[in-house]
C-alpha positions in Angstrom: 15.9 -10.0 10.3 18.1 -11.1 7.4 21.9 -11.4 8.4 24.5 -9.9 6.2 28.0 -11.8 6.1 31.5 -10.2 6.0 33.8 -11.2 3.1 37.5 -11.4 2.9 38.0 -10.1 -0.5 41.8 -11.2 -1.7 42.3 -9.7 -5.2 40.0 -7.7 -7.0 39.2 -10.6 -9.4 38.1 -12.4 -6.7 36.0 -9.9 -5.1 34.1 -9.5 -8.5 33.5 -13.3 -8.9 31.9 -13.3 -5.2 29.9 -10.9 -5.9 28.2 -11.7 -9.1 27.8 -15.0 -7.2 26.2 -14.0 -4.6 23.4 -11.9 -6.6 23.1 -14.7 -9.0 22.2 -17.0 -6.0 20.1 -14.4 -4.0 17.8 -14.0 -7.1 17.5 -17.5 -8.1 16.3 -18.2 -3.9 14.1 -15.9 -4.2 12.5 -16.5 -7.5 12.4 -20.5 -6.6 10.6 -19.1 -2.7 8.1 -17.0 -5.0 7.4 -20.2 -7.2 7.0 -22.8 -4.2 4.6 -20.5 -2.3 2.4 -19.8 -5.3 2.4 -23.6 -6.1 1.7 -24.5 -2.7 -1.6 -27.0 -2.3 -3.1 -25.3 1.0 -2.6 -21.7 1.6 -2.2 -20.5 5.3 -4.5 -17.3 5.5 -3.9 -14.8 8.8 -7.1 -13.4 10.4 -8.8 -12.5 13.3 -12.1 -14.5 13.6 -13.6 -11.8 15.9 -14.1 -9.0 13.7 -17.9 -8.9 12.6 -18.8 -9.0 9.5 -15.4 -9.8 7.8 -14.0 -12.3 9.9 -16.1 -14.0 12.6 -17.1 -17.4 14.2 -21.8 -18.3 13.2 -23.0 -18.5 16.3 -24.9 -21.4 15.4 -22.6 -23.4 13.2 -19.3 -22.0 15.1 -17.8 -21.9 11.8 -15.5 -19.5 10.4 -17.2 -17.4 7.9 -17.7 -13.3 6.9 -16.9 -11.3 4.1 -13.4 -11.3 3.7 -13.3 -15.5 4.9 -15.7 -16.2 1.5 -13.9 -14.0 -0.8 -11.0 -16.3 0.1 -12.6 -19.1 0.0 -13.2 -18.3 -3.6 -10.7 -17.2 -4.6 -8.5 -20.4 -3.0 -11.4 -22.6 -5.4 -11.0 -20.5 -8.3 -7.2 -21.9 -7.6 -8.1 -25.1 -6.9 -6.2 -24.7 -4.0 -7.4 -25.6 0.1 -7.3 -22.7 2.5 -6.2 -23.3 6.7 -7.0 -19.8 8.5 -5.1 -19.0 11.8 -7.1 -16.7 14.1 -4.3 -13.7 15.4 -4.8 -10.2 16.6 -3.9 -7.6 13.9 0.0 -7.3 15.0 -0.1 -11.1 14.7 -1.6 -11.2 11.6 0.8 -8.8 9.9 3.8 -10.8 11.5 2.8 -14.1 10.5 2.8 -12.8 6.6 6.4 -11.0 6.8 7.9 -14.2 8.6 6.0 -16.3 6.0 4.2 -18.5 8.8 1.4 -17.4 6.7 1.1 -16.6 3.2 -1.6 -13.7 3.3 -3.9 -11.8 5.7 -7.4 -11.5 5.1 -9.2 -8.8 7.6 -10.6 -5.9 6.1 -7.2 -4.4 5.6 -6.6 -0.9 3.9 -4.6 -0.7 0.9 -2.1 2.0 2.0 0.9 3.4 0.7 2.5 2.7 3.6 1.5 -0.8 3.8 2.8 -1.2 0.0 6.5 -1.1 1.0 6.2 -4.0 3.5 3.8 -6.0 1.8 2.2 -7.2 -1.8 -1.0 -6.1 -2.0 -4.0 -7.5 -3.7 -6.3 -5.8 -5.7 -8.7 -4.2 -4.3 -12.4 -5.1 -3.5 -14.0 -3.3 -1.1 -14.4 0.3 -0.5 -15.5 2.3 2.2 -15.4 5.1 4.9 -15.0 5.4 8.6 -17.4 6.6 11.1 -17.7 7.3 15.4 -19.5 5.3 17.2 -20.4 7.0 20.8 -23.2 6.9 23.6 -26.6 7.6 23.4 -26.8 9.0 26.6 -24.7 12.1 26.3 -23.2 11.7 22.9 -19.8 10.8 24.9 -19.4 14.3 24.9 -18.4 14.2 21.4 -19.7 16.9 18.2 -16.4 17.8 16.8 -13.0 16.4 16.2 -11.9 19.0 19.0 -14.3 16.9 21.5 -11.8 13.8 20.7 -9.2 15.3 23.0 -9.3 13.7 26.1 -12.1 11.3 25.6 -11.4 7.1 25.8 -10.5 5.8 22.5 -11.3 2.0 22.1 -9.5 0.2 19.6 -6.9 -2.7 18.9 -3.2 -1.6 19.6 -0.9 -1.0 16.9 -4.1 0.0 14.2 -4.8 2.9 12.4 -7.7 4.0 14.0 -5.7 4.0 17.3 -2.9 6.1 16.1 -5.3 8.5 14.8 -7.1 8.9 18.0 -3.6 9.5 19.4 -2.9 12.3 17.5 -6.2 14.0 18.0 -5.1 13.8 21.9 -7.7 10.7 22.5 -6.6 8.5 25.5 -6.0 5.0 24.3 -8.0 1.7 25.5 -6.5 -1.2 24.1 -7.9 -4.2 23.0 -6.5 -7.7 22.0 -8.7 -9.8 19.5 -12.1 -9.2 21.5 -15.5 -9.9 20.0 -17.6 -6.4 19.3 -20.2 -6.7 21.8 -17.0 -6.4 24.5 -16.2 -3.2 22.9 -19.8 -1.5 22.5 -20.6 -2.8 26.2 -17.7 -1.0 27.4 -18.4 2.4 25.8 -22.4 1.9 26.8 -20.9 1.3 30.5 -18.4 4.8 30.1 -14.9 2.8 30.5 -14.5 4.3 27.0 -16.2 7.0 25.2 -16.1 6.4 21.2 -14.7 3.1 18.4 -13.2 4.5 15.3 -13.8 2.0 12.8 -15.3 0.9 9.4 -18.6 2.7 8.8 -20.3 -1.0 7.4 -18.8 -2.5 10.6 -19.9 -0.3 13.2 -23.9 -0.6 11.3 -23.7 -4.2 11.4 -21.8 -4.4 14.9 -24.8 -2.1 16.5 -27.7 -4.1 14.8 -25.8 -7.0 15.5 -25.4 -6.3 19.8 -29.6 -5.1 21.1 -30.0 -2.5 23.2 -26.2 -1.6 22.9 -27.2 2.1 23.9 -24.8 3.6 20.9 -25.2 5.5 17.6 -22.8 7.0 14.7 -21.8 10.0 14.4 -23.2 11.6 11.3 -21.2 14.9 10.4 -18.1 12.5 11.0 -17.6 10.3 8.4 -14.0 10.1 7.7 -10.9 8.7 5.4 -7.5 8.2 6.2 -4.1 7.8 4.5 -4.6 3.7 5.9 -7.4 3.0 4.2 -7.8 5.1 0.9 -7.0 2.6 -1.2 -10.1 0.4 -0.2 -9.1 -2.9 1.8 -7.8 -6.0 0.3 -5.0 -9.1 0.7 -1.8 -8.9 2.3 0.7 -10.8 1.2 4.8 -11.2 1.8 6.8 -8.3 -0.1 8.3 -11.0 -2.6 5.2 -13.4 -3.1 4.4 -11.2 -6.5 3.3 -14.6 -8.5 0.9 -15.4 -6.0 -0.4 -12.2 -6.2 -0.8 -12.3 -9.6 -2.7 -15.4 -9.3 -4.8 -13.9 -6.8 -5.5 -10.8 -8.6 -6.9 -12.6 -11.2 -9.4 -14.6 -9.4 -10.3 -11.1 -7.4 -11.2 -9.8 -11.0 -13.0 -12.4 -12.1 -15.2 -12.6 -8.9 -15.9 -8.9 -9.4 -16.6 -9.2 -12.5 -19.4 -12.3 -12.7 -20.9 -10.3 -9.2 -19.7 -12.9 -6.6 -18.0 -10.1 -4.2 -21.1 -8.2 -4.9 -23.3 -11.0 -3.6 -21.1 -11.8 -0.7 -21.0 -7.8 0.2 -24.9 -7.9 0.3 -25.1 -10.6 2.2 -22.7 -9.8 5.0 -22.8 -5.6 4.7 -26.1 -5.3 3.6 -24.7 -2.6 0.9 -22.2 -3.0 -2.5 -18.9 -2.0 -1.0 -17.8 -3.0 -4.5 -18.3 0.4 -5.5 -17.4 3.9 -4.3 -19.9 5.5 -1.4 -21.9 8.5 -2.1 -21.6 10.2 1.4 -20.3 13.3 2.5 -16.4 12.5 3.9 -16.0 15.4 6.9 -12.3 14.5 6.5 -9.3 13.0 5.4 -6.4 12.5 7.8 -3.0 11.4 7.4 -1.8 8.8 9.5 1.8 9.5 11.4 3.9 7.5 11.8 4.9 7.9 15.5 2.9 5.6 17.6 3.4 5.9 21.6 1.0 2.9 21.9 -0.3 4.2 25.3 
């Protein structure tokens, strides 16, 4: 939190001098902050490294790849610039950028309004839509957005999907930085009862995970105030000439089909582009958040 010092103004004169002063300085900081980060040789990128396909460990190779890891990566060569990732749960991710520990977050993050006044955002290069993931076995009880009341909601505290299930009366399971299989176990096994999350994700996560014992909920498909803005970077509210730089390289990769490639390969589908599904809803995120 920024500190704000107490002046003894003597004279008028005086007062106006300190204060020009003090803007003069303030701006100059900041622009020479904006400048040093965008010129930096080796960018620090927050993500998770659990969430498949965007950010995840190969379990052959161990490395750190996925979607959003590779657009990154290209975008950090287009740059000419090295990339170090640290691997942090969603809160930790979004901290690290404000405190400037790290200089973006990369992990399928939505493009919100509300994210827009604490953060620069990128431009944007995937789009998508949200889907229910439940149990084979008795659907988890779930045919409606009435049938969320009550029910286990398993999710990451703090995230948009688990403040929506809050306000549909869900009770909340909360997760920190576990792998998918963890989650679609636990749902199979009836400690929880449905995942809100990413429709691309939840495909991949179930194809990914045999004989998880789950499906999608088809009449379900929905969009919230989080995430209709497609998902992009996250970067510090006053790191706008990196973002430029970024933007650019985002453009250029969407425009000689690099994103598109990468999409394929990890999604299986061109999130590129718009999808061509029915959308059962759009909800608006609240604010409040009881986190329990």
């Amino acid at each position: 939190m920024n500190k704000t010092g107490k002046w003894l103004v003597l004279g008028l004169g005086l007062g106006i001098v300190l204060s020009t002063g003090l803007v003069g300085c303030g701006k100059s900081s900041a622009q020479s902050t904006n400048a040093k980060v965008a010129n930096k040789k080796t960018l620090i990128v927050a993500t998770s490294g659990t969430l498949y396909p965007t950010s995840f460990h190969d379990p052959k190779t161990k490395k750190l790849t996925g979607f959003d890891i590779e657009v990154v990566r290209d975008v950090a060569k287009g740059l000419h610039k090295k990339v170090e990732f640290k691997e942090l749960n969603v809160d930790g991710q979004l901290t690290a950028v404000k405190t400037g520990k790290a200089d973006m977050a990369a992990n399928d993050f939505g493009l919100s309004k509300a994210r827009k006044k604490d953060y620069t955002l990128s431009t944007t290069y995937k789009h998508s839509f949200n889907s229910i993931l439940v149990r084979n076995s008795d659907d988890s009880g779930i045919h409606s957005w009435a049938d969320l009341k009550g029910k286990k909601s398993a999710g990451e505290a703090g995230t948009g999907y688990q403040r929506l299930a809050q306000q549909l009366g869900a009770k909340l399971v909360n997760y920190d930085n576990v792998s998918n299989d963890v989650y679609l176990k636990d749902v199979k096994k009836g400690k929880t009862d449905f995942i809100m999350n990413d429709y691309y994700l939840q495909k991949l996560a179930l194809s990914a995970v045999k004989d998880n014992g789950l499906h999608i909920v088809k009449n379900m498909y929905f969009t919230t105030s989080d995430d209709s803005g497609g998902v992009g970077i996250l970067m510090k509210k006053s790191n706008t000439k990196l973002k430029h730089e970024i933007d650019q390289q985002i453009q250029k990769l969407l425009k000689d089909g690099t994103i598109k490639k990468l999409s394929e390969k990890y999604y299986g589908a061109d999130v590129t582009k718009q999808p061509s599904v029915h959308i059962d809803k759009n909800f608006t995120i609240k604010s409040q958040y009881k986190g329990q």
